[in-house]
C-alpha positions as CSV (number, residue, x, y, z in Angstrom):
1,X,-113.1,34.0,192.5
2,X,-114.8,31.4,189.8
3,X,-112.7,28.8,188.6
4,X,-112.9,28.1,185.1
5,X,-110.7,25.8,183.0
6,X,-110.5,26.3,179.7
7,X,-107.3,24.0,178.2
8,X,-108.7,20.8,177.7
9,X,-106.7,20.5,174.5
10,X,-103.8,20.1,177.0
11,X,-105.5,17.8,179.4
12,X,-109.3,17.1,180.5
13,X,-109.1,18.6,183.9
14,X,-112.3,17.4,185.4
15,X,-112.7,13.7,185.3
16,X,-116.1,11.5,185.7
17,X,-116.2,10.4,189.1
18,X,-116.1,7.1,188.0
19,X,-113.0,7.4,186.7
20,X,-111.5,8.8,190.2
21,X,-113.3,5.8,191.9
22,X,-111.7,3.2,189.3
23,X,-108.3,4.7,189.9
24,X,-109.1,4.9,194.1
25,X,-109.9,1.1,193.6
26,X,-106.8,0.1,192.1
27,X,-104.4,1.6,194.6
28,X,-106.7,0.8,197.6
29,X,-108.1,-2.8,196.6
30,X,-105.7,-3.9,194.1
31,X,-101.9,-2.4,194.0
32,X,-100.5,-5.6,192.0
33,X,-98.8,-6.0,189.1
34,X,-100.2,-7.2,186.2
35,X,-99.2,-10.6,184.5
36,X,-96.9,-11.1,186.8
37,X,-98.0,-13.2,189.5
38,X,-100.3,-16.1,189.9
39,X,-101.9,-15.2,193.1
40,X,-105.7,-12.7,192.9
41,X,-104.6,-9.1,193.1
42,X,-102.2,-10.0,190.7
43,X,-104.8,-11.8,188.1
44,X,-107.3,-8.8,189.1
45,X,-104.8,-6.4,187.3
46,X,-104.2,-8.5,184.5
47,X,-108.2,-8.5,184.0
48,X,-107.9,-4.5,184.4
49,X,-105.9,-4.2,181.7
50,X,-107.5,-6.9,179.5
51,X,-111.0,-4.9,180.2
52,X,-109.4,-1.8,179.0
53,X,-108.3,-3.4,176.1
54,X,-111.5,-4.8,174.7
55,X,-112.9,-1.2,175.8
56,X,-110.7,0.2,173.1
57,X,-110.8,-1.8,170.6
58,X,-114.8,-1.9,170.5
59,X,-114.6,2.3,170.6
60,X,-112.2,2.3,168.0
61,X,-113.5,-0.7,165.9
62,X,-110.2,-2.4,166.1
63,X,-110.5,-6.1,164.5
64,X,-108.7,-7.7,167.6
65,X,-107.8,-6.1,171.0
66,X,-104.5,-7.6,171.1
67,X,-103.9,-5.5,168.3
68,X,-104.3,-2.5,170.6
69,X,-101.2,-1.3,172.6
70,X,-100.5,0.3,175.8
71,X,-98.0,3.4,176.1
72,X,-97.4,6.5,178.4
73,X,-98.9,9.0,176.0
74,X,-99.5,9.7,172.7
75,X,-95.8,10.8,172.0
76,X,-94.8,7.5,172.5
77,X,-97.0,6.2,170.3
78,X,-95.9,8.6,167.5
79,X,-92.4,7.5,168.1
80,X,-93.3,4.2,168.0
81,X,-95.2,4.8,164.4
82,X,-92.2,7.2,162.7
83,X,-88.7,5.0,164.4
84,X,-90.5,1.6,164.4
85,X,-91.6,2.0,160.7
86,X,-89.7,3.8,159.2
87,X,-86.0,2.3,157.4
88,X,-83.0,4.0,155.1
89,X,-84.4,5.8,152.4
90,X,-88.1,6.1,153.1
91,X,-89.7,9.3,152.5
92,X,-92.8,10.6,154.8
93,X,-95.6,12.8,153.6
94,X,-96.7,15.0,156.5
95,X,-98.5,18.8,156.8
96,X,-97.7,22.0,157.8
97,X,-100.2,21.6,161.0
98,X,-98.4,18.9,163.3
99,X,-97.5,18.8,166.5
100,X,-94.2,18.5,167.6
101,X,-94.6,14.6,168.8
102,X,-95.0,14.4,165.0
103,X,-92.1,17.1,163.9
104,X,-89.6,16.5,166.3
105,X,-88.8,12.7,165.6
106,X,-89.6,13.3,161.7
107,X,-86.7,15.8,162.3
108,X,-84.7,13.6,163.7
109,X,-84.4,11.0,161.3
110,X,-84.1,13.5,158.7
111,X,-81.2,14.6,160.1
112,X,-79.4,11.8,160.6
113,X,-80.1,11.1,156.9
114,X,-81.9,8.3,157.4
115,X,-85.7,9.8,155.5
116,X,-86.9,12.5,153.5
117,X,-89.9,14.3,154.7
118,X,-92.5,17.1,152.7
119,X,-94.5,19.2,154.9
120,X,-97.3,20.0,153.1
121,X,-98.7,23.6,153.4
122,X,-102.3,24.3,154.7
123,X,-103.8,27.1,154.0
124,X,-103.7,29.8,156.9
125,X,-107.2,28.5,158.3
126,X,-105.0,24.8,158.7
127,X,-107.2,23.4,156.1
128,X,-105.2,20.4,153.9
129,X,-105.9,20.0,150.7
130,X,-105.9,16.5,149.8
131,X,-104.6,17.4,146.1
132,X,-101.6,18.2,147.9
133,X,-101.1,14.7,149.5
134,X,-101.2,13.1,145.8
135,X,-98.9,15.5,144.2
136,X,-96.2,14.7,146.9
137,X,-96.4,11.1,146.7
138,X,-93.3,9.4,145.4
139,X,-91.8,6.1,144.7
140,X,-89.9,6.0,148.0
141,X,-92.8,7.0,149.9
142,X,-93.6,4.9,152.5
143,X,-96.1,6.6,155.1
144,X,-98.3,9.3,155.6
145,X,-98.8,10.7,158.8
146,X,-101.3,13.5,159.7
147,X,-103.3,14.9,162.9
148,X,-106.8,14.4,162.7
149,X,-106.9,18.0,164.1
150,X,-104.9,20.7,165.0
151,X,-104.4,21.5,168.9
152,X,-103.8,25.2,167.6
153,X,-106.6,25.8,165.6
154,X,-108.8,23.1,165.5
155,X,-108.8,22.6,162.4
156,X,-110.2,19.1,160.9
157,X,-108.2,17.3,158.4
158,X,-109.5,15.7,155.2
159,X,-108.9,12.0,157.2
160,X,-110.9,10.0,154.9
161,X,-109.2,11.6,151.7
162,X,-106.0,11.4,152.9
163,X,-107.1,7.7,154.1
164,X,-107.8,7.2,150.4
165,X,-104.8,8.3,149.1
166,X,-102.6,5.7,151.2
167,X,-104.0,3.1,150.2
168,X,-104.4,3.6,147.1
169,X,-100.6,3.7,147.0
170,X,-100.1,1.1,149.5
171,X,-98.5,3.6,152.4
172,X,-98.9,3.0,156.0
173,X,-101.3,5.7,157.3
174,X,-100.6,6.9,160.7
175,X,-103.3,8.9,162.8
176,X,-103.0,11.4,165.7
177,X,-105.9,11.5,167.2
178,X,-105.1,13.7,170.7
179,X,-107.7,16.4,170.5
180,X,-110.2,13.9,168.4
181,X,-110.5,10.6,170.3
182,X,-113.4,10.7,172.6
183,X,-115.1,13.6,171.1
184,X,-115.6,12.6,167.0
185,X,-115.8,9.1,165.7
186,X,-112.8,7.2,165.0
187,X,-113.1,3.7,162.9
188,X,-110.0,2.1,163.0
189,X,-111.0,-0.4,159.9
190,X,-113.6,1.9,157.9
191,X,-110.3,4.7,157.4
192,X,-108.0,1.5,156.7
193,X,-105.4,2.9,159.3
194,X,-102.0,1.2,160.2
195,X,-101.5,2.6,163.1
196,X,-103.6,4.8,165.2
197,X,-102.5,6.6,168.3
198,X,-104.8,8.0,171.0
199,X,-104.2,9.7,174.5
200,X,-105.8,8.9,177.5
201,X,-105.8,12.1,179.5
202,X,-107.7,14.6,177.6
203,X,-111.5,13.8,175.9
204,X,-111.3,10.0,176.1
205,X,-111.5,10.9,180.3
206,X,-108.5,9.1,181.6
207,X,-105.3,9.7,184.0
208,X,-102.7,11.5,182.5
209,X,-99.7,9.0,181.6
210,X,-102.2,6.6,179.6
211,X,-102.4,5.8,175.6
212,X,-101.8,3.9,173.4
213,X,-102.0,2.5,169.7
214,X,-103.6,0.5,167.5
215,X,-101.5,-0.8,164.8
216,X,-102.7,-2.8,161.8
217,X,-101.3,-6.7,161.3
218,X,-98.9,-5.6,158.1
219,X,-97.4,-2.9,160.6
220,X,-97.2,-5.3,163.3
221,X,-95.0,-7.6,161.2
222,X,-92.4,-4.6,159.9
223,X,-92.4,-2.5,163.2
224,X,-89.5,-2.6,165.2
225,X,-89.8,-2.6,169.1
226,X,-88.2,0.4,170.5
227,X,-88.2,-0.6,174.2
228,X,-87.6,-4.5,174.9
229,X,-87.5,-6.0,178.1
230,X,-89.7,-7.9,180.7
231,X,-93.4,-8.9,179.6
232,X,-94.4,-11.7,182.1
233,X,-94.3,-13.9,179.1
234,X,-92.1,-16.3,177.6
235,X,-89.3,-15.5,179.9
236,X,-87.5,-17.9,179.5
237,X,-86.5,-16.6,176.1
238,X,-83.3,-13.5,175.8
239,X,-85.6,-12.1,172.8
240,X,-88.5,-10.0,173.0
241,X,-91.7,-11.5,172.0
242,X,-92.8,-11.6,168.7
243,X,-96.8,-11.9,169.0
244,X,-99.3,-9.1,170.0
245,X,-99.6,-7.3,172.8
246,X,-96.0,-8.3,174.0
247,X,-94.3,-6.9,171.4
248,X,-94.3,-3.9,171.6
249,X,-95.4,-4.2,175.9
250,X,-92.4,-4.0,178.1
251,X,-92.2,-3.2,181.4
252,X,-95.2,-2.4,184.8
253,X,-98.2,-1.6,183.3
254,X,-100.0,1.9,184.4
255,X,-102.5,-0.4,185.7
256,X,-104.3,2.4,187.5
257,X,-104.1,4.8,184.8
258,X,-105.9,1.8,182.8
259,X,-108.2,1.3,185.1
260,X,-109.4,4.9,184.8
261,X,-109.1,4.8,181.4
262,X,-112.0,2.4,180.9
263,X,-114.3,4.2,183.2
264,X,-113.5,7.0,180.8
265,X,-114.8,5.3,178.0
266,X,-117.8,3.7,179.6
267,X,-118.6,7.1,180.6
268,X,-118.6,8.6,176.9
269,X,-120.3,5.8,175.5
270,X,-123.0,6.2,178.3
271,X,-123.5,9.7,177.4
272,X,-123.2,9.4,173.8
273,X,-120.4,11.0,171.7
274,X,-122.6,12.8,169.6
275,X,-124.2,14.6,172.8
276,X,-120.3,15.5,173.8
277,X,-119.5,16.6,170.6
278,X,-122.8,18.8,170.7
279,X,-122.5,20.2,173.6
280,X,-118.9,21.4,173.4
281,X,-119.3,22.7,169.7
282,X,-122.2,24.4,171.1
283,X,-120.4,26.6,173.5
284,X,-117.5,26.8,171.0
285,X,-119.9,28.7,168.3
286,X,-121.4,30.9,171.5
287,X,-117.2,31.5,172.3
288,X,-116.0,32.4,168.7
289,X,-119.3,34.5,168.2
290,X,-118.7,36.6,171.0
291,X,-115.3,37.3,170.3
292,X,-115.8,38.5,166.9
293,X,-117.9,41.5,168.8
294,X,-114.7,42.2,170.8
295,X,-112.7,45.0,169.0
296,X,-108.9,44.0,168.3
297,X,-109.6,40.4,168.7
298,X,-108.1,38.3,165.8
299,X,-109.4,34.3,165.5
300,X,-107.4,32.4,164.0
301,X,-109.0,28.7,162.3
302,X,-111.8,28.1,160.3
303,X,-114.2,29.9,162.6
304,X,-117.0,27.5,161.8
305,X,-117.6,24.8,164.2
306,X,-118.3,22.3,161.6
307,X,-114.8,22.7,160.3
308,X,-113.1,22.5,163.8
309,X,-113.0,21.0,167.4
310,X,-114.3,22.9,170.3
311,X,-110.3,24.8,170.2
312,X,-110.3,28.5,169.3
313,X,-106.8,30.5,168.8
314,X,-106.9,34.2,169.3
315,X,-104.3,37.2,169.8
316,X,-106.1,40.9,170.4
317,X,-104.2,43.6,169.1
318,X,-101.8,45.5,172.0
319,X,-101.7,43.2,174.3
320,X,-99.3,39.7,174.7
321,X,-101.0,36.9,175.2
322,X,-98.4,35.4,177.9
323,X,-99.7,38.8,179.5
324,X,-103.3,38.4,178.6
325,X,-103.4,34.7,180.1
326,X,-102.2,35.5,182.9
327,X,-104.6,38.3,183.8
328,X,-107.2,35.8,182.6
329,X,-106.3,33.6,185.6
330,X,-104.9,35.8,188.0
331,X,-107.9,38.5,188.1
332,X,-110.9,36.4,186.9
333,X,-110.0,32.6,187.5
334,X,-109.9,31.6,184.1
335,X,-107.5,28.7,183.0
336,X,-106.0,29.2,179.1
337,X,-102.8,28.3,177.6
338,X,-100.9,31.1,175.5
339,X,-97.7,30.7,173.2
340,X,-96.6,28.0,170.4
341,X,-98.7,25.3,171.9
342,X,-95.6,22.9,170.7
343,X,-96.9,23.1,166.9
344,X,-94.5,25.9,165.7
345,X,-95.1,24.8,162.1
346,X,-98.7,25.1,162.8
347,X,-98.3,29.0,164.0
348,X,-96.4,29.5,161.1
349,X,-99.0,28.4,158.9
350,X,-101.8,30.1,160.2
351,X,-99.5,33.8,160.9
352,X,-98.9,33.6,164.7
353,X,-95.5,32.9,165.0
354,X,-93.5,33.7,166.9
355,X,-96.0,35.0,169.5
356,X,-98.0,32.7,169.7
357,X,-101.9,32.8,170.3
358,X,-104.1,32.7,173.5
359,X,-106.0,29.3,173.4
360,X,-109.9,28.7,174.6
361,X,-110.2,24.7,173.9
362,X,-113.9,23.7,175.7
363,X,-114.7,20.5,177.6
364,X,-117.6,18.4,178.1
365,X,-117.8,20.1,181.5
366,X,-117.7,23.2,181.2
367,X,-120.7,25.3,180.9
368,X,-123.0,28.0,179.3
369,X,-122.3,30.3,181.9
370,X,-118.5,30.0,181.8
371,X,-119.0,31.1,178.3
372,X,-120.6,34.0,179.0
373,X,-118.1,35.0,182.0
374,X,-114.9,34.3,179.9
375,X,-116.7,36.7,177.0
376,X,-117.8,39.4,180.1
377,X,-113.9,39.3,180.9
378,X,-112.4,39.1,177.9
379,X,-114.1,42.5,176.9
380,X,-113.0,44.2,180.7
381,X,-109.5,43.7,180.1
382,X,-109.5,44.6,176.4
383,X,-111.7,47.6,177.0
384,X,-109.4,49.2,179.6
């Protein structure tokens, strides 16, 4: 049976090799903490992680790299954004298309009274209409916080518009970049952003449990730390840091995870993001044309591959798509992901709630010929 993996928007399954060997020479070579010792191994993973951090602040055009900061995952670099930022009384302009490392702690403080929040409504393609930002602006408005694309659809949002908007009214503008970094271009300083968050473990090639932010010098000064604790620095003091990375760096370093995370970059500036980005739009437009010729099949998006990321939603009329995945893998060796993708709002927007959709999101690796098998299967089950 073939093997193919189609749910990149979760995680990038295959890796560079590079990126295995960087990880292989950590643990083997290395194995030290970072910062926290004097002696080689120790100073080697210190150099790992400053590597990493010049890395992504050049692909990200970040002014400084100690403005860049190291996390488990994009998720806790949302949290970081929403808890650190936000106070009593702020109010949040979001859309209708976020993930739930977006809704979820928006939520949250909502409940607890502390902000207001207006989920702006895309249309059922996902598409934001930037109108809609400036209507919901207030004068307690404090952020605006947006995906740069949904994980459901695809769909691209309006980033430079929105971008605009904040500062023309002098709002912190935070950026989820998990299905963009790595495959579009990102300028940290050309869309004035305050804080932009990234994941290491799907296009930008890295080991899961790697991200990060990058977080703009006025959001540096008003965010508050939400875990404190050792840094290798200044320890002589009871308080955390107060200068950049430290800040908002406590804790052992995923200096492996780092490690792999540069060669992941290297090895998408050494191919070019424009060849990624052309290679899995190409096989995307292949993908969405094929299953428009498959009777019952529904896409969901903007079904234009200038309007989206390589991610295409479907549900085909009769059958579930927890059932349809599975027969996908089980039968034919095809990877998908099927249900809410952990964007409810998103599914709600677009018509697929609560079912769900069956999701296709390409990689860089995968192939032509994958293409055409997934389409060749896809029309077996649905034709019997």
């Amino acid at each position: 049976m073939r093997c193919v993996y189609l749910d990149n928007a979760a995680t990038s399954r295959h890796k560079p090799n590079s990126v295995i060997e960087a990880v292989n020479n950590y643990l083997k070579n290395i194995g030290c903490s970072p910062g926290r010792g004097g002696y080689e191994c120790s100073l080697k993973a210190g150099r790992i992680v400053l590597e990493t951090r010049l890395a992504v602040a050049e692909f990200f055009n970040v002014p400084n790299p100690e403005q860049v900061i190291f996390t488990h995952n994009i998720t806790h670099s949302l949290n970081y954004a929403i808890k650190g930022l936000l106070k009593k009384g702020d109010h949040v302009v979001t859309t209708s298309m976020e993930h739930n490392s977006v809704v979820r702690p928006l939520r949250s403080l909502e409940k607890r009274g502390i902000i207001g929040v207006d989920f702006i409504s895309c249309d059922d393609t996902g598409m934001l209409n930037p109108e809609d930002v400036s209507r919901a602006i207030r004068d307690d408005t404090r952020m605006i916080v947006i995906t740069h694309a949904s994980n459901v659809a695809g769909t691209l949002m309006p980033v430079r518009e929105v971008a605009q908007i904040a500062q023309k009214h002098n709002l912190f503008f935070v950026l989820d970049t998990a299905q963009t970094a790595g495959v579009y271009d990102i300028d940290f300083q050309e869309l004035n952003l305050d804080v932009l968050a990234f994941t290491g473990h799907k296009s930008l090639m890295g080991p899961p449990g790697t991200g990060g932010f990058a977080i703009s010098k006025r959001a540096a000064r008003e965010m508050v730390p939400l875990i404190e604790g050792g840094t290798g620095s200044i320890s002589d003091r009871e308080y955390q840091p107060d200068f950049l990375p430290d800040r908002f760096e406590s804790g052992t370093m995923n200096t492996p995870g780092l490690a792999g995370l540069k060669a992941g970059i290297d090895f998408i500036k050494e191919v070019g993001l424009n060849e990624i980005r052309g290679h899995e739009l190409a096989l995307a437009k292949k993908l969405i044309e094929g299953l428009e010729q498959i009777k019952g099949v529904r896409i969901y998006g903007p079904r234009n591959i200038n309007l989206q990321t390589p991610t295409i939603s479907i549900t085909v009329e009769g059958f579930d798509t927890g059932e349809l995945s599975f027969v996908l893998d089980n039968e034919y060796g095809i990877m998908t992901r099927s249900g809410l993708h952990c964007a409810p709002l998103a599914h709600r927007t677009i018509g697929s709630f609560p079912e769900g959709t069956l999701r296709f999101s390409i990689g860089y690796f995968n192939t032509e010929e994958e293409i055409d098998y997934t389409l060749e299967c896809m029309e077996r089950i649905v034709g019997r």
